[in-house]
C-alpha positions in Angstrom: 109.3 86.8 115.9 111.0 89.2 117.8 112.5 87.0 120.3 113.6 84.5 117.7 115.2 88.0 116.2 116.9 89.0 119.4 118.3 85.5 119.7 119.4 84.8 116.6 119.8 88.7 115.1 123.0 88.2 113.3 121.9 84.9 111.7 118.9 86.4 110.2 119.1 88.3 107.3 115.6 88.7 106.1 112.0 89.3 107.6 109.3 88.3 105.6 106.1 88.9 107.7 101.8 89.2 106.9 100.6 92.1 107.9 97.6 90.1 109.3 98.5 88.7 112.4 97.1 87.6 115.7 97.9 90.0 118.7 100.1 92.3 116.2 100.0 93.6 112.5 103.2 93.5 110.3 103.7 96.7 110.4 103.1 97.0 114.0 106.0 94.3 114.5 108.2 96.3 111.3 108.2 99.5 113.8 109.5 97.8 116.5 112.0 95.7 114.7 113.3 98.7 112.7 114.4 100.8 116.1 116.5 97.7 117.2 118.1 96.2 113.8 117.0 99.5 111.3 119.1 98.0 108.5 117.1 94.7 108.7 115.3 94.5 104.9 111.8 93.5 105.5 109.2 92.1 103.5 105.6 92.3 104.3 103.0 90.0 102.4 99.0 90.7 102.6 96.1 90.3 100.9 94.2 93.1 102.4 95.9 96.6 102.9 93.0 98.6 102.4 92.2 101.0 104.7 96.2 101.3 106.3 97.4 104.5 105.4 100.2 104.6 103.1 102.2 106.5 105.1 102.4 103.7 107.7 104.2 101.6 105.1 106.3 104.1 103.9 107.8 104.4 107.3 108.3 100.9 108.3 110.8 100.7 104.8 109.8 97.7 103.6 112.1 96.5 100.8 109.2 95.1 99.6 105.4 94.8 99.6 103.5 92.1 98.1 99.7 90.9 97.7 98.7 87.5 98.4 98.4 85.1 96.5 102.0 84.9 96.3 103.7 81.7 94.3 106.5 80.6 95.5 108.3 81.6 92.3 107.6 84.9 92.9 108.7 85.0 96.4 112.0 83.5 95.4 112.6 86.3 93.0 112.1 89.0 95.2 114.2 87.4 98.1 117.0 87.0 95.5 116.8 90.6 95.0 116.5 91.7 98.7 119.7 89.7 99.9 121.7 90.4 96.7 121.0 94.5 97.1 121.4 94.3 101.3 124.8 95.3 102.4 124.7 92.7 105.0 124.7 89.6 102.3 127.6 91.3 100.1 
């Protein structure tokens, strides 16, 4: 993800990532994206975020945090949203 980022970074205008992940968590790869491209929106999808501190989400700045199961309905909503509010997308 984050070398598809750095080659593409202007092209991309939304992360959606699980927090679960092999070799690094979402948040984990949110920090490190956020000191490179800080306006990037991201969105961070789980179903298990007990036991992370809240603090750890609040400062990765996810636009958005949302619990699995998510329908694809749903998702498209809150995309919507992200892009239409992003400065990058106006």
């Amino acid at each position: 993800a984050l070398k598809l980022l750095e080659e593409s970074g202007n092209d991309i205008k939304l992360v959606i990532t699980d927090e679960m992940m092999p070799g690094m968590s979402g948040h984990e790869l949110s920090g490190k994206m956020k000191l490179k491209y800080p306006e990037m929106p991201i969105i961070l999808i789980s179903g298990y975020l007990s036991g992370i501190d809240d603090s750890v989400f609040e400062l990765q700045n996810f636009v958005k945090i949302l619990m699995k199961p998510v329908s694809i309905a749903e998702l498209d909503v809150v995309i919507r949203e992200v892009l239409r509010e992003s400065p990058e997308t106006l």
